[in-house]
MDTraj code that builds the backbone (N, CA, C; nanometers):
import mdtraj as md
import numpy as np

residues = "UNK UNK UNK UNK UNK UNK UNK UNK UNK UNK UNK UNK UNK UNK UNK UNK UNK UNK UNK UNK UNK UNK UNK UNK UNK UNK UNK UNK UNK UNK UNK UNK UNK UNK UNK UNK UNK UNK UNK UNK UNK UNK UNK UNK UNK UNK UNK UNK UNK UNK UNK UNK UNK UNK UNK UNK UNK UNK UNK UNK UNK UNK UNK UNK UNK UNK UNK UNK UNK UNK UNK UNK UNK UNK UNK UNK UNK UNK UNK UNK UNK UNK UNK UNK UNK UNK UNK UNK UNK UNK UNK UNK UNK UNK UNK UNK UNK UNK UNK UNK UNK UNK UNK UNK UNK UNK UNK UNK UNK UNK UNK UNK UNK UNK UNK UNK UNK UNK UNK UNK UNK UNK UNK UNK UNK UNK UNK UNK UNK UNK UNK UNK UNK UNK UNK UNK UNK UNK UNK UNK UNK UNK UNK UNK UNK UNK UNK UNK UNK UNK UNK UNK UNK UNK UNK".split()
xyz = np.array([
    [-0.4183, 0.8714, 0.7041],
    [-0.3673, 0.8318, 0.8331],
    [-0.2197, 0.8640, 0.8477],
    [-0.1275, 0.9640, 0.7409],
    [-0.0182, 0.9903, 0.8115],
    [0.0397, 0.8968, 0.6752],
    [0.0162, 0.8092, 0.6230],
    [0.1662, 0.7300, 0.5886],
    [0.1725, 0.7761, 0.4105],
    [0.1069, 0.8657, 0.3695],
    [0.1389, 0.9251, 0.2498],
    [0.1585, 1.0535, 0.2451],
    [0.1811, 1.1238, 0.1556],
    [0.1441, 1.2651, 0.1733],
    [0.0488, 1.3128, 0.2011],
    [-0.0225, 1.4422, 0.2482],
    [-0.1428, 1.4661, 0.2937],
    [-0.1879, 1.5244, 0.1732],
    [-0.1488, 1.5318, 0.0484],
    [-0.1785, 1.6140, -0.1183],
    [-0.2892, 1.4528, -0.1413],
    [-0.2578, 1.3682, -0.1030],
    [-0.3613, 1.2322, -0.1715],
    [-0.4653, 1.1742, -0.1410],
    [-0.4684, 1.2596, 0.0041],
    [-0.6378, 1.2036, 0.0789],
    [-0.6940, 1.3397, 0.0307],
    [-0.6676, 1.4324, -0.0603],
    [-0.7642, 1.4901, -0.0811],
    [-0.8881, 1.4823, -0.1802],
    [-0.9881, 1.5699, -0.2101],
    [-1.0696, 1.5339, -0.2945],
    [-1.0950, 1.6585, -0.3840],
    [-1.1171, 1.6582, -0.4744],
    [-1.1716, 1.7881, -0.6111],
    [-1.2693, 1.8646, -0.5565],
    [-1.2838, 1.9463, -0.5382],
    [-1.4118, 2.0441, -0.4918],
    [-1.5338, 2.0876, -0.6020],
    [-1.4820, 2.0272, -0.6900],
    [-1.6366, 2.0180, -0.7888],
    [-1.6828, 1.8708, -0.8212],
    [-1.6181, 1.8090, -0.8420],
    [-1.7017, 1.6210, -0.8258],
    [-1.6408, 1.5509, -0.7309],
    [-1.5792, 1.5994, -0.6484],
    [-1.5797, 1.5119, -0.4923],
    [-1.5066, 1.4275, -0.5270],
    [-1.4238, 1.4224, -0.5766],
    [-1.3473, 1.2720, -0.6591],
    [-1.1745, 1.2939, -0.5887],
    [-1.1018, 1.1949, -0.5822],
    [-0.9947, 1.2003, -0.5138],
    [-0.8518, 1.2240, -0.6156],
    [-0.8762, 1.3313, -0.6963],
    [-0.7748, 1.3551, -0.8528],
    [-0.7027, 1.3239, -0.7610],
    [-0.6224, 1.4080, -0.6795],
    [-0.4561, 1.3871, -0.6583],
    [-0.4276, 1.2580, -0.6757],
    [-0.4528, 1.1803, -0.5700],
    [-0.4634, 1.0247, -0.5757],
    [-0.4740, 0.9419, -0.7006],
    [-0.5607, 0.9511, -0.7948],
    [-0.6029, 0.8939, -0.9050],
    [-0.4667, 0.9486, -1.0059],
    [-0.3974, 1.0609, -1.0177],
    [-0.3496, 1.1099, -1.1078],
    [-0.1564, 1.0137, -1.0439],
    [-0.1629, 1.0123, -0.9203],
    [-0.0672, 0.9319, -0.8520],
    [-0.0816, 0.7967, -0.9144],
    [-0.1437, 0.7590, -0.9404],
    [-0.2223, 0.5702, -0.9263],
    [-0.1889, 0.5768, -1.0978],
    [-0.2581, 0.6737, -1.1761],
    [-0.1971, 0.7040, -1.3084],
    [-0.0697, 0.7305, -1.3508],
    [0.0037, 0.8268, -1.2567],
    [0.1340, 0.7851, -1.3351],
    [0.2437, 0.6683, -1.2774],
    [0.2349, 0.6074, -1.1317],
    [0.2898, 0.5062, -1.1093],
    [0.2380, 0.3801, -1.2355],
    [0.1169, 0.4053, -1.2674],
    [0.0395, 0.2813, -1.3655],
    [0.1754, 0.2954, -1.4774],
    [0.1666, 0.3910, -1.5594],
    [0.2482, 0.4526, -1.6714],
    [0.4078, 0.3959, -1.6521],
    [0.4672, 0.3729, -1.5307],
    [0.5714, 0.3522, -1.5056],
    [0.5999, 0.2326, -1.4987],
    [0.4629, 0.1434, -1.4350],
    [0.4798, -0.0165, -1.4711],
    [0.4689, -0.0706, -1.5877],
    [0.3710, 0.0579, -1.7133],
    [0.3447, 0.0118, -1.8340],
    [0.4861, 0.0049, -1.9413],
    [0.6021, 0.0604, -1.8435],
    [0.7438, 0.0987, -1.9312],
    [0.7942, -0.0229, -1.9361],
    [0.7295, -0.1728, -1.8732],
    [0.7751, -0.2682, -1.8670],
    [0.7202, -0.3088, -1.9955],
    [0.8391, -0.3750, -2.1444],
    [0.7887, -0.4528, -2.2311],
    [0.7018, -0.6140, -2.2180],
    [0.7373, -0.6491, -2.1173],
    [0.6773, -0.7942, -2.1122],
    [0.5337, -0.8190, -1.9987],
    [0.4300, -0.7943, -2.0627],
    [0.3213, -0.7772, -1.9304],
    [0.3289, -0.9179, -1.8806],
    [0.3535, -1.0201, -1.9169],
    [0.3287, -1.1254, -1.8558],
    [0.4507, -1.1067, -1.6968],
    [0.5897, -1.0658, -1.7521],
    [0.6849, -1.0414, -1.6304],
    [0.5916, -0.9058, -1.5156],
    [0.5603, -0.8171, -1.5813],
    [0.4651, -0.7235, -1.4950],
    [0.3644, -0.7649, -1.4025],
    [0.2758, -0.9154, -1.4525],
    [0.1915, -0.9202, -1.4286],
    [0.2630, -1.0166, -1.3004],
    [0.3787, -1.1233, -1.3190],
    [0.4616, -1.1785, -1.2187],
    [0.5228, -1.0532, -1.0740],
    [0.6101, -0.9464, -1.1701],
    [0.5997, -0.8423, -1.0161],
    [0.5023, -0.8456, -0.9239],
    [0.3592, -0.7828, -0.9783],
    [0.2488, -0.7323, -0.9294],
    [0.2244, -0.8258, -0.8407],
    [0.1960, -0.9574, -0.8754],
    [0.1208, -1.0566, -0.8508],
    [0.2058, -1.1179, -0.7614],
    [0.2943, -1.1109, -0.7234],
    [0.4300, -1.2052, -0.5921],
    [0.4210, -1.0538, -0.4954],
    [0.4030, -0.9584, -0.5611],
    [0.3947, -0.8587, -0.4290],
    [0.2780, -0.8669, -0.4038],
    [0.1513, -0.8844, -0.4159],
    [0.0769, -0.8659, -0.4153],
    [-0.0036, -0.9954, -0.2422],
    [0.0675, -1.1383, -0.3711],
    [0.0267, -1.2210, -0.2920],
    [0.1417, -1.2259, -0.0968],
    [0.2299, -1.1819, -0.1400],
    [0.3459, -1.1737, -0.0408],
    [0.2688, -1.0614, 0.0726],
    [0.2014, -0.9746, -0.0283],
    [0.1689, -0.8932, 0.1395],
    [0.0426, -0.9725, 0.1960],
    [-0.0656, -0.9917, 0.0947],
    [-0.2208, -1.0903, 0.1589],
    [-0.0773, -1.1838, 0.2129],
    [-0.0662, -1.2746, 0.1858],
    [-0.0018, -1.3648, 0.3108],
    [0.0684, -1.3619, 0.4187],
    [0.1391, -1.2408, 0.4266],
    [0.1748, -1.1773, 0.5745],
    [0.0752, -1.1253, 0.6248],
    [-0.0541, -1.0757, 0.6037],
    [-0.1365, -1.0050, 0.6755],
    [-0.2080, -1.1808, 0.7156],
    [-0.1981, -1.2499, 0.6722],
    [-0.2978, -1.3900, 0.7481],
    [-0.2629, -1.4214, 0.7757],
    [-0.0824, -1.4521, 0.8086],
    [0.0056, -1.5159, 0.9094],
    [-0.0251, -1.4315, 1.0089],
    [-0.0243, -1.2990, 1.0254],
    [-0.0263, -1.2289, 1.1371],
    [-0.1863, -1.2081, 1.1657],
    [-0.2655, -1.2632, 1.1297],
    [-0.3893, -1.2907, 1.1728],
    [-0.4037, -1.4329, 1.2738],
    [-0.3132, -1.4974, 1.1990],
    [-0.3347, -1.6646, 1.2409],
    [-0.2517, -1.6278, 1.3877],
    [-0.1194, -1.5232, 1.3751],
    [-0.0500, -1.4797, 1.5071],
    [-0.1182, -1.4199, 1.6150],
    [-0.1807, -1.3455, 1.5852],
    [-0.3096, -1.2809, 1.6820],
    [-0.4218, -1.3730, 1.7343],
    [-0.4511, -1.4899, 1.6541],
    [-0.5303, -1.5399, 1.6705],
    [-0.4678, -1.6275, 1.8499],
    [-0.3974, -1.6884, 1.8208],
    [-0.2913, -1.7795, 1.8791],
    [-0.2728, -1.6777, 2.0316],
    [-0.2041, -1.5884, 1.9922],
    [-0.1526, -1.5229, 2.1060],
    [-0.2701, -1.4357, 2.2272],
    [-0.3034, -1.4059, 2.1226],
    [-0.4858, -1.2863, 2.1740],
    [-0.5600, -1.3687, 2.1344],
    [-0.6165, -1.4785, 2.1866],
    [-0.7792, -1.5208, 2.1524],
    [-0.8725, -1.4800, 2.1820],
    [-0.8511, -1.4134, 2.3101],
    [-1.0175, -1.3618, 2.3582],
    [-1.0177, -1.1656, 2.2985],
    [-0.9218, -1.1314, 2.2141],
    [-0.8981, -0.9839, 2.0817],
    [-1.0465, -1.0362, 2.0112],
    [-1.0981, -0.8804, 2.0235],
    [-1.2225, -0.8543, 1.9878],
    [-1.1955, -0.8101, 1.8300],
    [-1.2786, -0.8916, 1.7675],
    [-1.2660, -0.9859, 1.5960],
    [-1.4152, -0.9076, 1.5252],
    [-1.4160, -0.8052, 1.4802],
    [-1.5208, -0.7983, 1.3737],
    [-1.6305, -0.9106, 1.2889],
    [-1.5216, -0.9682, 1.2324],
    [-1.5422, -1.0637, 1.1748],
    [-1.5029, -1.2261, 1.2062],
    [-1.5603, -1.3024, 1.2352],
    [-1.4925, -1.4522, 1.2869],
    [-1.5508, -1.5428, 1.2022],
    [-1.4199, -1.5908, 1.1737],
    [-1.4226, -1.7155, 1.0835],
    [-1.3468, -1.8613, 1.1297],
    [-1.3615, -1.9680, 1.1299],
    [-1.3461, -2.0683, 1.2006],
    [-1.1767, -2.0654, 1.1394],
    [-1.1210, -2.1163, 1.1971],
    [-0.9499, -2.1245, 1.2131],
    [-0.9165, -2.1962, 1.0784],
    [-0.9814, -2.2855, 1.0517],
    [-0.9160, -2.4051, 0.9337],
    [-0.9374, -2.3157, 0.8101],
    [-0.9620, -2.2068, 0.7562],
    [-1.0249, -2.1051, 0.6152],
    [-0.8519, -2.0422, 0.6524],
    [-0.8533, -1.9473, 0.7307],
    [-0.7139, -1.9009, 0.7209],
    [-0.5874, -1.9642, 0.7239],
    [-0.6006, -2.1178, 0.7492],
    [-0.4871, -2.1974, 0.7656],
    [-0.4833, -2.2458, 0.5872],
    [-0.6103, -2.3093, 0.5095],
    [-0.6054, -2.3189, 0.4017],
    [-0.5678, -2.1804, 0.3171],
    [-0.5769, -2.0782, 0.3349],
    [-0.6131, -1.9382, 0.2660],
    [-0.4454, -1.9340, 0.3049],
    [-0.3554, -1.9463, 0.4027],
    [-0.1890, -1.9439, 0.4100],
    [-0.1386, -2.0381, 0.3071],
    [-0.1905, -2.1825, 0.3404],
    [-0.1215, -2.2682, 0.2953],
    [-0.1114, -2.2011, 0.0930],
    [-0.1601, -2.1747, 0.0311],
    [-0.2106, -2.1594, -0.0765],
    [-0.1416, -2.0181, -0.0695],
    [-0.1116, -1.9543, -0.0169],
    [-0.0507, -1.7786, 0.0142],
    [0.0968, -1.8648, -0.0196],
    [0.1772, -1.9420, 0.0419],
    [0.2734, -1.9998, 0.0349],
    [0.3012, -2.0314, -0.0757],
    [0.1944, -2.1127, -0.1334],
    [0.2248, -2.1733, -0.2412],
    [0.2491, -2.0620, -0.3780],
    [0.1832, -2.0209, -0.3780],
    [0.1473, -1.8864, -0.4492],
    [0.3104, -1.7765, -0.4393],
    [0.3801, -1.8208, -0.3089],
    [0.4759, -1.6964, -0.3190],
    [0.5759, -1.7834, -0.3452],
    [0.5974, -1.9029, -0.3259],
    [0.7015, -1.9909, -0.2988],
    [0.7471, -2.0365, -0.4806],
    [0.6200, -2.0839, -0.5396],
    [0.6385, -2.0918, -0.6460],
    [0.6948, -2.0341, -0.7886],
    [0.6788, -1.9173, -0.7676],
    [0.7495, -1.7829, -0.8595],
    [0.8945, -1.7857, -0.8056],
    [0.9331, -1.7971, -0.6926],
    [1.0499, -1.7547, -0.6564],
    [1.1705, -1.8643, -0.7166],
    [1.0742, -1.9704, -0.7391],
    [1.1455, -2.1416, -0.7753],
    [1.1484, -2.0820, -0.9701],
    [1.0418, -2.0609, -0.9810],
    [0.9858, -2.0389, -1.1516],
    [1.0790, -1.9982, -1.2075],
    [1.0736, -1.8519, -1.1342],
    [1.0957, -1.7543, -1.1998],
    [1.2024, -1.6302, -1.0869],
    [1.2945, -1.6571, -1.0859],
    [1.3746, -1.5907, -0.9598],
    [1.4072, -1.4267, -0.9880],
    [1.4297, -1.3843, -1.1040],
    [1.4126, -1.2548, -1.1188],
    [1.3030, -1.1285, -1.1586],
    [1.1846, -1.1766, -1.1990],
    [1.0626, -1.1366, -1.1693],
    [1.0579, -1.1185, -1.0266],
    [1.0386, -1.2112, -0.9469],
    [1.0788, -1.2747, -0.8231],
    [1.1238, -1.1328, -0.7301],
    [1.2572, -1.1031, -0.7680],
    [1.3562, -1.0521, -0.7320],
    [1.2896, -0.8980, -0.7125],
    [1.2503, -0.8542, -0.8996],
    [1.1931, -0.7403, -0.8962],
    [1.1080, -0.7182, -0.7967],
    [1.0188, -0.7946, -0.7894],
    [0.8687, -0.8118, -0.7054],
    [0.9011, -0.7382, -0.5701],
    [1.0176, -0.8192, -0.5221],
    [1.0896, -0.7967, -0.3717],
    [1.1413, -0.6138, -0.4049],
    [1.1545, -0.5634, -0.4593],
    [1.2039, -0.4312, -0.5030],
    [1.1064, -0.3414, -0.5088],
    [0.9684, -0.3839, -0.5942],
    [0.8536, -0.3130, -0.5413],
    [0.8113, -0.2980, -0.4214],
    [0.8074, -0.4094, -0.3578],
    [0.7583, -0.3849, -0.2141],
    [0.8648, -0.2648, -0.1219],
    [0.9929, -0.3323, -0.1596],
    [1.0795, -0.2398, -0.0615],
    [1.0955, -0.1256, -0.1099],
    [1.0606, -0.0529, -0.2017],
    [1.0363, 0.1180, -0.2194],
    [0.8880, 0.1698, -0.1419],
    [0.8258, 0.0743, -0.0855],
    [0.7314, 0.1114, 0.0349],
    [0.8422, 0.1219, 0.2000],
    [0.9567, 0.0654, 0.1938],
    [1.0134, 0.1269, 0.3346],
    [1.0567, 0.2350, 0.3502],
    [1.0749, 0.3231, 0.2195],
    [1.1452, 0.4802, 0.2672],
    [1.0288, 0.5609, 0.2743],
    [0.9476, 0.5082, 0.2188],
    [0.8128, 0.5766, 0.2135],
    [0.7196, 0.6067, 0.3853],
    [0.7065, 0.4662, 0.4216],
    [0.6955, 0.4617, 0.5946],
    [0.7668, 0.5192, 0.6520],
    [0.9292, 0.4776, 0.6314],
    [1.0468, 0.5548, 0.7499],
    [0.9789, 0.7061, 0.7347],
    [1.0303, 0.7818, 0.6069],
    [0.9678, 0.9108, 0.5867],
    [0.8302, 0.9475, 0.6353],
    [0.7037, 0.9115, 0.6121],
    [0.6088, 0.9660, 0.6081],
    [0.5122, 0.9349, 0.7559],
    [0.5939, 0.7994, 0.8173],
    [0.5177, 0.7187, 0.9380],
    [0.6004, 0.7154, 1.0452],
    [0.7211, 0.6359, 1.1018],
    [0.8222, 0.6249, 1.1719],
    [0.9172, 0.7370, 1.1737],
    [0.9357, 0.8642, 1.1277],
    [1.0287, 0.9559, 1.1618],
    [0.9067, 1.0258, 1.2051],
    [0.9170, 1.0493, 1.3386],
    [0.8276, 1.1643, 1.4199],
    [0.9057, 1.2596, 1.4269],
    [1.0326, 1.2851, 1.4687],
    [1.0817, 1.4615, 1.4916],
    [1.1789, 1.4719, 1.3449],
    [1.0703, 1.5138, 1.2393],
    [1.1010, 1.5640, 1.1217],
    [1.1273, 1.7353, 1.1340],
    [1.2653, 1.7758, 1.0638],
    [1.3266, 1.8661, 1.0878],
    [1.2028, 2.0019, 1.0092],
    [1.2206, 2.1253, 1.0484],
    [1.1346, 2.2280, 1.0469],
    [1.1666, 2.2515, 0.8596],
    [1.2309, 2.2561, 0.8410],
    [1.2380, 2.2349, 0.6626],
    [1.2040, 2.1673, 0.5705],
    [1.1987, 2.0618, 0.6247],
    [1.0910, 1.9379, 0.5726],
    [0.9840, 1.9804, 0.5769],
    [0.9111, 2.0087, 0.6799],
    [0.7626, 1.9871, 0.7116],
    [0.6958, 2.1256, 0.6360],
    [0.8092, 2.2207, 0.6839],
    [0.8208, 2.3590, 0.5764],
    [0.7586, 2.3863, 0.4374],
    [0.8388, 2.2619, 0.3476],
    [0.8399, 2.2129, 0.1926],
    [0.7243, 2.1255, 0.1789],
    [0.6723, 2.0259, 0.2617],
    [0.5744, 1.9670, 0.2709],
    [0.4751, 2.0452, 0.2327],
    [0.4765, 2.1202, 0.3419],
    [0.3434, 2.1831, 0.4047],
    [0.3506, 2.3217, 0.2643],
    [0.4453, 2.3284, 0.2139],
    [0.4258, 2.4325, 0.0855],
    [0.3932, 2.3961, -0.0265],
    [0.4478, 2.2562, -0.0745],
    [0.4335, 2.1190, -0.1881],
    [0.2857, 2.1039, -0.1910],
    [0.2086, 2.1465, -0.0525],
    [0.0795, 2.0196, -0.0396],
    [-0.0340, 2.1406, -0.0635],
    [0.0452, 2.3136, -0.0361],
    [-0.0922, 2.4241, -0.0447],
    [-0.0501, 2.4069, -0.1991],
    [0.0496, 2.4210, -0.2923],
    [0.0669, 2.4674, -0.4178],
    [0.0198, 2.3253, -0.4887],
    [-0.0664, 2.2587, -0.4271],
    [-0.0979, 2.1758, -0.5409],
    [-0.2567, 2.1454, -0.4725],
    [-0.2885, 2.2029, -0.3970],
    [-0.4016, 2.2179, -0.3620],
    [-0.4632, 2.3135, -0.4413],
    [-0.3774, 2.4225, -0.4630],
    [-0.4369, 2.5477, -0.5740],
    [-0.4188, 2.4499, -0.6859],
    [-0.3061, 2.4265, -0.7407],
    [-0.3451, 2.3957, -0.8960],
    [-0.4524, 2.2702, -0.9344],
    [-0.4373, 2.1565, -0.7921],
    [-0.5563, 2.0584, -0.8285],
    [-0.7252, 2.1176, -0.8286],
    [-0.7111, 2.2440, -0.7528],
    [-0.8399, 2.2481, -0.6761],
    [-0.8914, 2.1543, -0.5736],
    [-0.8298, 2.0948, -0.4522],
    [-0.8559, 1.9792, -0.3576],
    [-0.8415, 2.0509, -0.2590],
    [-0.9160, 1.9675, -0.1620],
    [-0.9309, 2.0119, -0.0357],
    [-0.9548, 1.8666, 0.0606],
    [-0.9189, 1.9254, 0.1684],
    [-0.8896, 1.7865, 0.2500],
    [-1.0518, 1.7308, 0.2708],
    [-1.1070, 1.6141, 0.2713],
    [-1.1907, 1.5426, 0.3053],
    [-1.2757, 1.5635, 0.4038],
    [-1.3708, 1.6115, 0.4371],
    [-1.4337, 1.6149, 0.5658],
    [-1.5162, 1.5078, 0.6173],
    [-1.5036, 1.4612, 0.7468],
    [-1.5634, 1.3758, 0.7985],
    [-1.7101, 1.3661, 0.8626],
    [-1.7781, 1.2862, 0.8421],
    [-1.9449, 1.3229, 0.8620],
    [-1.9326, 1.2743, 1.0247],
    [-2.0002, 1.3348, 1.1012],
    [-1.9949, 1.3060, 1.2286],
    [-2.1362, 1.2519, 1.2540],
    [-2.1259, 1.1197, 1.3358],
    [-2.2740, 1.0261, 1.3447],
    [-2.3355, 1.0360, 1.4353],
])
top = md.Topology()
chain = top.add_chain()
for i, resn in enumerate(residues, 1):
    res = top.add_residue(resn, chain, resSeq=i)
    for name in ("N", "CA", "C"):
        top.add_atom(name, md.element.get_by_symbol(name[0]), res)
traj = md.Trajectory(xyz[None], top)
């Protein structure tokens, strides 16, 4: 959908499998594994983790409120997402009291996802050299992965 590179929605042309992506997911893994203390790793992960599920159900509970008659896939009675926050809170609130520099890190993971958006989502008139290098970055690793963009089954 635009907010990564277009090298990661692709897939292998002999087992259909999404290498680029997987080999991404592998070496970011490798980079969290440079952390000696998994229990502090497992604190990053886990405060970013819970920090984004709990903004996505505040802003559910916001939609709910503002748009009630917003056409809902799925409906679930109001009091599940108010318990499912309260407990999102608790969950983010608590590490930050615990443990403030885990904490801290956590907040650092998430925010190396904003240059990533500005870049890849929110800058629409990206200069002709960029898109240039992109668009050259994304064939030269299409040859060496062997990937090709995804095709969509039409219903």
């Amino acid at each position: 959908e635009g907010h990564m590179p277009q090298i990661l929605s692709m897939v292998q042309i002999q087992r259909l499998t999404p290498m680029p992506a997987c080999l991404f997911m592998g070496a970011l893994s490798l980079v969290y594994l440079a952390s000696s203390d998994i229990y502090a790793l497992i604190n990053y992960v886990g405060f970013a983790t819970w920090l984004s599920i709990g903004m996505a159900i505040v802003v559910l509970l916001y939609l709910r409120w503002k748009r009630p008659d917003m056409h809902r896939p799925i409906k679930v009675a109001l009091i599940w997402p108010i318990i499912y926050t309260i407990v999102t809170v608790y969950l983010v609130i608590l590490p930050m009291y615990a443990s403030p520099v885990e904490t801290g890190i956590g907040l650092i993971i998430i925010s190396t996802g904003v240059p990533v958006y500005v870049i890849f989502v929110a800058w629409k008139s990206k200069p002709k050299v960029f898109t240039d290098f992109m668009d050259s970055m994304t064939l030269l690793l299409q040859k060496c992965f062997m990937v090709v963009p995804e095709v969509k089954k039409v219903v």
